[in-house]
ZATIBA-331204 format. One record per residue: residue number from 1; residue in one letter; y, x, z of N, C-alpha, C, O in turn. Coordinates in pm, whole numbers, plus 32768, in hexadecimal, padded with zeros to 4 digits. Each point is the difference from the previous one (the first is absolute). Layout:
N
<atom k="NUM" r="A" n_y="Y" n_x="X" n_z="Z" ca_y="Y" ca_x="X" ca_z="Z" c_y="Y" c_x="X" c_z="Z" o_y="Y" o_x="X" o_z="Z"/>
...
end
This chain:
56
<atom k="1" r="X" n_y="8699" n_x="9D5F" n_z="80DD" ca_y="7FB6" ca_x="8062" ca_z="804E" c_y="7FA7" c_x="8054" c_z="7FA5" o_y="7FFA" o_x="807B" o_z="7FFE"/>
<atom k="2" r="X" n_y="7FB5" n_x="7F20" n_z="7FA9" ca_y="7FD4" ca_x="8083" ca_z="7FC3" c_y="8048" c_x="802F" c_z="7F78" o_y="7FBC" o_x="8035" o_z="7FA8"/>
<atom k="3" r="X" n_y="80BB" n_x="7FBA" n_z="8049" ca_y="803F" ca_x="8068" ca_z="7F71" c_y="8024" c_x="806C" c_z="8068" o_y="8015" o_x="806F" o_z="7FCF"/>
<atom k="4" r="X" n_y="7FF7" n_x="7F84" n_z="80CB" ca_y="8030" ca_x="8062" ca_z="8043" c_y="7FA9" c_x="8068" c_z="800D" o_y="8012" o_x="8078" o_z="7FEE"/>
<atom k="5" r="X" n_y="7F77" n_x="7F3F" n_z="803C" ca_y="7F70" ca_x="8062" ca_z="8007" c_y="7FF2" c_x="8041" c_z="7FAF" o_y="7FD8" o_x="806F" o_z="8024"/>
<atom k="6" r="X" n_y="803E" n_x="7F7B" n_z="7F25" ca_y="7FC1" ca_x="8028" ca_z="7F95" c_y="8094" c_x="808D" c_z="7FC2" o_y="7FFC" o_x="8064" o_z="7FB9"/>
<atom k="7" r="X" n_y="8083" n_x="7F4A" n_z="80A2" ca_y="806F" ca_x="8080" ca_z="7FBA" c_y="7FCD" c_x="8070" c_z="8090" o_y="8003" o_x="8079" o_z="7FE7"/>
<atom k="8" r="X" n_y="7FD8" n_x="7F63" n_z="808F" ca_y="8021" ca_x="8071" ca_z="806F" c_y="7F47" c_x="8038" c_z="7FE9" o_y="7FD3" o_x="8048" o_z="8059"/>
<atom k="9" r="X" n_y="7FDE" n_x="7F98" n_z="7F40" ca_y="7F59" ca_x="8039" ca_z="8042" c_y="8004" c_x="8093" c_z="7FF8" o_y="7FAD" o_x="8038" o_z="8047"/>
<atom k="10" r="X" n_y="80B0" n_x="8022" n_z="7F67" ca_y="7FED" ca_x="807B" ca_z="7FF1" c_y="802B" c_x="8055" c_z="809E" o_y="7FC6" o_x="8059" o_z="803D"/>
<atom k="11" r="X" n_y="80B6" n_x="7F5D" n_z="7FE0" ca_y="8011" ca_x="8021" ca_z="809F" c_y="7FB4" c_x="7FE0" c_z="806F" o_y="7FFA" o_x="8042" o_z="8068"/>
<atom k="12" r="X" n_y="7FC7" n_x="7F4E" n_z="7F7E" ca_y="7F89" ca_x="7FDC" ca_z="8052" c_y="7FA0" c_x="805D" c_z="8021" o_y="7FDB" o_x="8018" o_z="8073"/>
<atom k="13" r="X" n_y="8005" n_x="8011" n_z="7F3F" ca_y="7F61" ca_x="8070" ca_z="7FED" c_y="8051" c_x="804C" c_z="8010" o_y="7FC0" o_x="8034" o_z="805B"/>
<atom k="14" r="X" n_y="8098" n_x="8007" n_z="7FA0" ca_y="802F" ca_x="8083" ca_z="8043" c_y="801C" c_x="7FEB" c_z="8065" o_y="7FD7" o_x="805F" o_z="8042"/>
<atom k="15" r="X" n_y="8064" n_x="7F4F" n_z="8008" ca_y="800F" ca_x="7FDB" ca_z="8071" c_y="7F34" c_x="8028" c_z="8080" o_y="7FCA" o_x="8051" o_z="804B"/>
<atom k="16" r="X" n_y="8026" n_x="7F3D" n_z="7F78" ca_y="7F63" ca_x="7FED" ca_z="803F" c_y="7FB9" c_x="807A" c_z="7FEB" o_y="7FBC" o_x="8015" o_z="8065"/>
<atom k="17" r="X" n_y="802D" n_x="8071" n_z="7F1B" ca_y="7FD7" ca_x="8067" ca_z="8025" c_y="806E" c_x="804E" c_z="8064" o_y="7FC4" o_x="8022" o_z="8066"/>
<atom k="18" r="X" n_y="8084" n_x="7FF2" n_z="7F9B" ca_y="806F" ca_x="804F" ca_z="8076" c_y="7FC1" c_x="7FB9" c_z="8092" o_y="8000" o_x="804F" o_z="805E"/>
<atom k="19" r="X" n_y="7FD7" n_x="7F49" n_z="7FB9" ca_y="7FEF" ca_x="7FE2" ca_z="80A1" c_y="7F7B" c_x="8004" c_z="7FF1" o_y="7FC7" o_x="8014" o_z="806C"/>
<atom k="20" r="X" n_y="7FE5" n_x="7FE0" n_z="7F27" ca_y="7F7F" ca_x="8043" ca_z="8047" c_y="7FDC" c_x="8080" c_z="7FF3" o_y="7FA4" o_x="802B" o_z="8045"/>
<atom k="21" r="X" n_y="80AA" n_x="8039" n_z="7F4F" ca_y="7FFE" ca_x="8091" ca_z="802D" c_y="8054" c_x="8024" c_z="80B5" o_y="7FF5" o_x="805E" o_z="804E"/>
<atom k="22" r="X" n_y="8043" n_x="7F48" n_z="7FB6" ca_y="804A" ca_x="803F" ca_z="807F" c_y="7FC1" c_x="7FB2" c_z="8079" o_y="8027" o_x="8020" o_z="8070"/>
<atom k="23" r="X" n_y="7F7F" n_x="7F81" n_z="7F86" ca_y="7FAA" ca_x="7FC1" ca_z="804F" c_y="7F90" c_x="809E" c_z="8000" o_y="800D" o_x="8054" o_z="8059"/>
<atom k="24" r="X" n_y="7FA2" n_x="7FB8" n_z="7F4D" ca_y="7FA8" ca_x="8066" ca_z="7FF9" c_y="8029" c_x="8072" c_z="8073" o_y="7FC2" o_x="801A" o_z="8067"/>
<atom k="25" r="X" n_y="80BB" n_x="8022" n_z="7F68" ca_y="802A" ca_x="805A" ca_z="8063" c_y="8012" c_x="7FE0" c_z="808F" o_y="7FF5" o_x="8065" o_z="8045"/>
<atom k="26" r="X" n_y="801C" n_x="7F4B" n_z="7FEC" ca_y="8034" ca_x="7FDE" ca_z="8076" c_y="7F84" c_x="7FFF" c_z="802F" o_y="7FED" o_x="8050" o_z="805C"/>
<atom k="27" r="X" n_y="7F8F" n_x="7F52" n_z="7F71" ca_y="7F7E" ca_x="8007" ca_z="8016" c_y="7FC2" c_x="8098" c_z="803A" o_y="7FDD" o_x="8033" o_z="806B"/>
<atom k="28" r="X" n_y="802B" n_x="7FEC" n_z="7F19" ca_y="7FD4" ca_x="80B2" ca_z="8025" c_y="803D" c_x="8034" c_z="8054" o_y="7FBB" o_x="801F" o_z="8061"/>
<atom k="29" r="X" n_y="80B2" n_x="7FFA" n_z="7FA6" ca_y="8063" ca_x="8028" ca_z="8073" c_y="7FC0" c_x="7FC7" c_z="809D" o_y="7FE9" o_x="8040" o_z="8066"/>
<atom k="30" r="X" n_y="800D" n_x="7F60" n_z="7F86" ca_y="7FBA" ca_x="7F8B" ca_z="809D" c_y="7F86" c_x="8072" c_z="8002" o_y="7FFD" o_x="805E" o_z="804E"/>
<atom k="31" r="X" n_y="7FA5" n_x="7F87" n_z="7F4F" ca_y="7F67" ca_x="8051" ca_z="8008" c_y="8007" c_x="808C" c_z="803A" o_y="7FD2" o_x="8019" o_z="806F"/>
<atom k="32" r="X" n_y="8067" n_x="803B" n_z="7F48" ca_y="803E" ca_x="807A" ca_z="8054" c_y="8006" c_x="8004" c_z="8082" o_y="7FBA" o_x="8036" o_z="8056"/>
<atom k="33" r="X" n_y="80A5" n_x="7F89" n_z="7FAD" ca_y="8063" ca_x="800C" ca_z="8093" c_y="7F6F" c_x="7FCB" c_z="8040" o_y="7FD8" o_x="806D" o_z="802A"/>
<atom k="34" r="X" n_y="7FD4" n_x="7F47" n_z="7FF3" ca_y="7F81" ca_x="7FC0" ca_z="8051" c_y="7FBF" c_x="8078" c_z="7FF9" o_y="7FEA" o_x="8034" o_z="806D"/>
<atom k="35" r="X" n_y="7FEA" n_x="8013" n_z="7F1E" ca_y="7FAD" ca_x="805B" ca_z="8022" c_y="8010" c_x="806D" c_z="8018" o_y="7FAC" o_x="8057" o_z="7FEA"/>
<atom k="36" r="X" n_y="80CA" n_x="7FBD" n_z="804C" ca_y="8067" ca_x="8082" ca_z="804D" c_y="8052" c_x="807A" c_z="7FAB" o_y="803B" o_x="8066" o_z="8025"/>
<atom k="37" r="X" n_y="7F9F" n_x="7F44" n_z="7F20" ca_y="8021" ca_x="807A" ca_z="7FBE" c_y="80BA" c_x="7FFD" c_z="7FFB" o_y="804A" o_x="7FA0" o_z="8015"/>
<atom k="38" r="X" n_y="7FDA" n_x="80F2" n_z="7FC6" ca_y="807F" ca_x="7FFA" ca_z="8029" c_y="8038" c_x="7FF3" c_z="7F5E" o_y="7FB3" o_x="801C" o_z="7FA4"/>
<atom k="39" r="X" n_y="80D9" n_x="7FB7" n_z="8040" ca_y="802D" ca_x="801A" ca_z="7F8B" c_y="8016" c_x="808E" c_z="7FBA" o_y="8011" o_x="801D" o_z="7F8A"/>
<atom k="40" r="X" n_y="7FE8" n_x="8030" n_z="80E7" ca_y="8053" ca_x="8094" ca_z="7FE3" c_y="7F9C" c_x="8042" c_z="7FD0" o_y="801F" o_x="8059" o_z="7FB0"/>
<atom k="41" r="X" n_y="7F2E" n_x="7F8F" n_z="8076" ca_y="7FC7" ca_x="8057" ca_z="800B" c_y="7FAA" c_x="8017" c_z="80A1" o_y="7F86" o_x="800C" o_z="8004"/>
<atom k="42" r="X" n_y="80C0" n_x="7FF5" n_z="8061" ca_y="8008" ca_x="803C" ca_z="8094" c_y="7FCC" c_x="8081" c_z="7FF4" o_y="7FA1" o_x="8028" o_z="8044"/>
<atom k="43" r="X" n_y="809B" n_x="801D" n_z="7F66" ca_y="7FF2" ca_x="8083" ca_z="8029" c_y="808F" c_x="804A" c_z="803A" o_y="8044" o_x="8048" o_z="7FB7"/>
<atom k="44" r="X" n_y="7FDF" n_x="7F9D" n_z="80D6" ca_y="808B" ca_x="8025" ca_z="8006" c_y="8041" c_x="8091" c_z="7FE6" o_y="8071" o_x="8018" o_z="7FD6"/>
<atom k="45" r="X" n_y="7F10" n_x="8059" n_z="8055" ca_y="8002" ca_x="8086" ca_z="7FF8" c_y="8062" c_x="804E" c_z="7F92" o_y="8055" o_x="8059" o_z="8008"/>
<atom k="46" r="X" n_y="7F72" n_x="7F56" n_z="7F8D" ca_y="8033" ca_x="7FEC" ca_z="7F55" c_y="8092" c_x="7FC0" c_z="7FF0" o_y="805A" o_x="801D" o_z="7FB0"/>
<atom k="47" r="X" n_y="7FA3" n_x="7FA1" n_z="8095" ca_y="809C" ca_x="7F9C" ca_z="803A" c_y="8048" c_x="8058" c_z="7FF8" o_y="7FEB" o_x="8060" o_z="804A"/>
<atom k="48" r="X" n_y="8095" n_x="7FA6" n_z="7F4E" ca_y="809B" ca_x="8054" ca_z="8027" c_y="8028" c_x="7FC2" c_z="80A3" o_y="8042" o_x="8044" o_z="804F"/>
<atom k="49" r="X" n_y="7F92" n_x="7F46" n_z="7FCD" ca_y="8040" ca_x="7FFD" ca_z="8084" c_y="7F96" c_x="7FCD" c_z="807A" o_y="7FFA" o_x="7FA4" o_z="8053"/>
<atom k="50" r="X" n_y="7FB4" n_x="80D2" n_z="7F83" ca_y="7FA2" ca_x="8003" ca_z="8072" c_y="8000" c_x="805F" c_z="8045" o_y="7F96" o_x="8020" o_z="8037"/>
<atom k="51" r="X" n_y="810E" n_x="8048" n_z="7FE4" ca_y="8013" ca_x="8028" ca_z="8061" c_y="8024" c_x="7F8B" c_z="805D" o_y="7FE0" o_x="8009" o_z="8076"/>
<atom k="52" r="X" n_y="806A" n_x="7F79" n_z="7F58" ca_y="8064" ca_x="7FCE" ca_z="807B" c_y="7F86" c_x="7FCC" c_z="8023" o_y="7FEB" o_x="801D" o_z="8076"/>
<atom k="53" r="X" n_y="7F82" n_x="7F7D" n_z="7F3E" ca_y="7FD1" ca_x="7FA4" ca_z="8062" c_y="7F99" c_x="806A" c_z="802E" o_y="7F97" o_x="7FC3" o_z="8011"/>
<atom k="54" r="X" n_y="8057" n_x="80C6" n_z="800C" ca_y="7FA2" ca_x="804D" ca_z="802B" c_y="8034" c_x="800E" c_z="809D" o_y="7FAE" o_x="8017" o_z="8058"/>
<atom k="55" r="X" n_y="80E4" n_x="7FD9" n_z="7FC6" ca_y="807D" ca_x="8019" ca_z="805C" c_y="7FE3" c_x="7F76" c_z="8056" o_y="8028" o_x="8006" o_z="8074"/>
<atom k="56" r="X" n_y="7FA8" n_x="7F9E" n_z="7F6F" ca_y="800B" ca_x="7F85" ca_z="805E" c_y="7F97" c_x="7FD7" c_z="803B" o_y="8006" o_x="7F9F" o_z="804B"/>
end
């Protein structure tokens, strides 16, 4: 177990930063979304397709 640990540690730590950069995001993403901010911006006006949701 550990010659396995010691040949795989470089994948390890790459591994473990990749899920907590992508933990981070998902986080922020959650925070956003709670405090009503939109991904886009919400400026739909500005929107190429804020004729269609201006229409509904």
């Amino acid at each position: 177990m550990l010659t396995w640990l010691s040949q795989n540690i470089g994948t390890i730590i790459v591994l473990l930063v990749v899920v907590l950069i992508v933990a981070a995001i998902v986080k922020s993403m959650r925070r956003d979304k709670k405090n009503g901010k939109s991904s886009c911006g919400g400026n739909c006006a500005a929107c190429r397709g804020g004729c269609v949701h201006a229409q509904k």
